[in-house]
N, C-alpha and C positions, 0 to 999 in steps of 0.2 A: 528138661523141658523139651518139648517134642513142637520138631519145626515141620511145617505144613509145607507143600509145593509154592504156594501165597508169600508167605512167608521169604522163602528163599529166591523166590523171583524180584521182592522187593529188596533185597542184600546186593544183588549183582551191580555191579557198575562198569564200565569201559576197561578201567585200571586193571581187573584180573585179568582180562585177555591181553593186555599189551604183558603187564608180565608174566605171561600166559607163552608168549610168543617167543617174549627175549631169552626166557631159561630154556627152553626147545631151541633156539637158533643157535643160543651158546653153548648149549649142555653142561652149563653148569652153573651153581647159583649166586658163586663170587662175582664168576666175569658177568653174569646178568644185574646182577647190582651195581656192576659198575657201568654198566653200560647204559641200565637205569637213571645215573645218579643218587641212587637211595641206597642204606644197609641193606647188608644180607638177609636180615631176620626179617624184616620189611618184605624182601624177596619171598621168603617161605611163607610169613603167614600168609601172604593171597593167593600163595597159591593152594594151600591146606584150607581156605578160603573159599579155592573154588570149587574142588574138589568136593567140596559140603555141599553147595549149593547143585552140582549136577548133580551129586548123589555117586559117583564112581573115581576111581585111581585114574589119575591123566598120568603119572609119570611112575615112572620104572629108577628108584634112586637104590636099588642095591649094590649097584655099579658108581664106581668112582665118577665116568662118567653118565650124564641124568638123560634117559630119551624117555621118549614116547613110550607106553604101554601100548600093546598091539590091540589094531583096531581103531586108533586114536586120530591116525593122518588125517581122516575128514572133517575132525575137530578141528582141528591145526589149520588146515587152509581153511577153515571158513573164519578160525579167527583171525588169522592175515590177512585177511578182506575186509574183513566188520572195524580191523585196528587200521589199516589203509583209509578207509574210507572217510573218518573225519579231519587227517590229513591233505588228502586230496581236496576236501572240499575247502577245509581252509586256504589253501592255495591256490583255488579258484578265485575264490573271494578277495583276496590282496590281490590277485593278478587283475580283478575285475577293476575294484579301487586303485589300483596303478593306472589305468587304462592301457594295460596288455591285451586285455580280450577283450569281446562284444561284436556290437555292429557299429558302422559308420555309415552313412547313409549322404553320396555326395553327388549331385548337379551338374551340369556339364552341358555348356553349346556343342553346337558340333565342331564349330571353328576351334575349338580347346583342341579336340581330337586329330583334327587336321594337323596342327601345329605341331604335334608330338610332347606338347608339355606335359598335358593328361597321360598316358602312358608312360612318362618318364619318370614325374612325381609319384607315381601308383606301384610302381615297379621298387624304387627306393623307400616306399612308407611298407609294402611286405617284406621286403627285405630285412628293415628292421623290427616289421611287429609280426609276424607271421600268422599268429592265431587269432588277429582280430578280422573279421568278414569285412569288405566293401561292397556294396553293394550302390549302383552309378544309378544312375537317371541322366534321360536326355530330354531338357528341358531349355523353354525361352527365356531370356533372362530374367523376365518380368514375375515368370512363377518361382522361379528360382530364389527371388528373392521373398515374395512372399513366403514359399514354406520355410523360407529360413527364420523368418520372424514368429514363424507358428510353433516353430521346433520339428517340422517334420522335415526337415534338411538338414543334418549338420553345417555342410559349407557347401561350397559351387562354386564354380569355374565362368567368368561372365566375360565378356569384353567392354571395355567404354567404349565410349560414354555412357555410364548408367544415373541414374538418382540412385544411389545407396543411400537409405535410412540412417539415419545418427547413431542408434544405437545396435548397428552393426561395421563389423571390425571389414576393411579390404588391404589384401596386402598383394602389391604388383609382383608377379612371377615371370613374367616375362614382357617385353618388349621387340616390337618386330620393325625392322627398317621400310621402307616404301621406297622404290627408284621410278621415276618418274620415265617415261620413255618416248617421249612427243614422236610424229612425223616429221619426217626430214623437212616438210616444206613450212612445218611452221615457224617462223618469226622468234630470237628471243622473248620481242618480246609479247609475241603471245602467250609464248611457252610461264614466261612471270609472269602475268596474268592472275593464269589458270590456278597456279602452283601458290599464287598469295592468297588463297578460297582453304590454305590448308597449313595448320599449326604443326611446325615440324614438333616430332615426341625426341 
């Protein structure tokens, strides 16, 4: 039966270049089966396999051990790229689903900044995720929290007193003390007064 270029382009599949790959890296087609997982003869036919399907000898097996037929290397890397490549992606993809990568998209008074919490929490969240982007916004708190209800914020950095919505999460990151420092000439008890107009935190 006589195979057409059609024909043999519809035979190919991923599987011959990976074990395409492993019997050139190993040079040989025990340790490529094992490396595989799969029998040896499994080993050979894809690649007699493939060898059909380009139409030319990829390997030189007169020798005990199995390399490249000359000319060959720019086959070889291009299928160590083509076999790389749905590796790679699949490991994009769980690291997506992890949430190791992407964007974050986060809010911020300026008071945050001042404080150093902003920079400190930012500093510790690359630290441990490094490939995921921040990208900050300086916002009032009132937008802040709308776009967080639109989805165009992940989170943000606010101070109270605010109205936060019910069906968003706040969690206190820091707390700052206030000392009062009256003039000498005032009075205790002016000085309590003043000081009862304000809810110690």
């Amino acid at each position: 039966m006589q195979i057409t270029g059609r024909q043999r382009a519809t035979n190919f599949a991923l599987r011959h270049l990976r074990y395409f790959v492993a019997v050139v890296k190993e040079r040989n087609f025990e340790r490529a089966a094992a490396r595989l997982g799969i029998a040896q003869p499994g080993v050979s036919q894809q690649i007699i396999a493939l060898e059909a399907i380009v139409g030319l000898p990829l390997l030189d097996r007169r020798k005990r051990s199995v390399k490249l037929t000359p000319t060959r290397n720019a086959l070889f890397e291009d299928a160590v790229k083509i076999v790389a490549q749905p590796d790679a992606t699949l490991t994009q993809l769980k690291r997506l689903g992890w949430g190791e990568t992407g964007r974050i998209t986060i809010g911020y008074v300026a008071s945050a900044a001042y404080s150093g919490i902003l920079t400190e929490s930012l500093a510790s969240f690359r630290r441990a995720l490094p490939d995921i982007e921040l990208h900050l916004l300086e916002l009032e708190m009132r937008q802040q929290l709308a776009k967080i209800r639109l989805g165009e914020l992940d989170f943000g950095y606010i101070r109270l007193p605010a109205a936060i919505p019910l069906e968003l999460n706040a969690t206190i990151v820091l707390k700052e003390r206030l000392v009062a420092a009256p003039q000498r000439a005032w009075s205790p008890e002016t000085t309590g007064a003043m000081l009862a107009h304000f809810d110690p935190v």
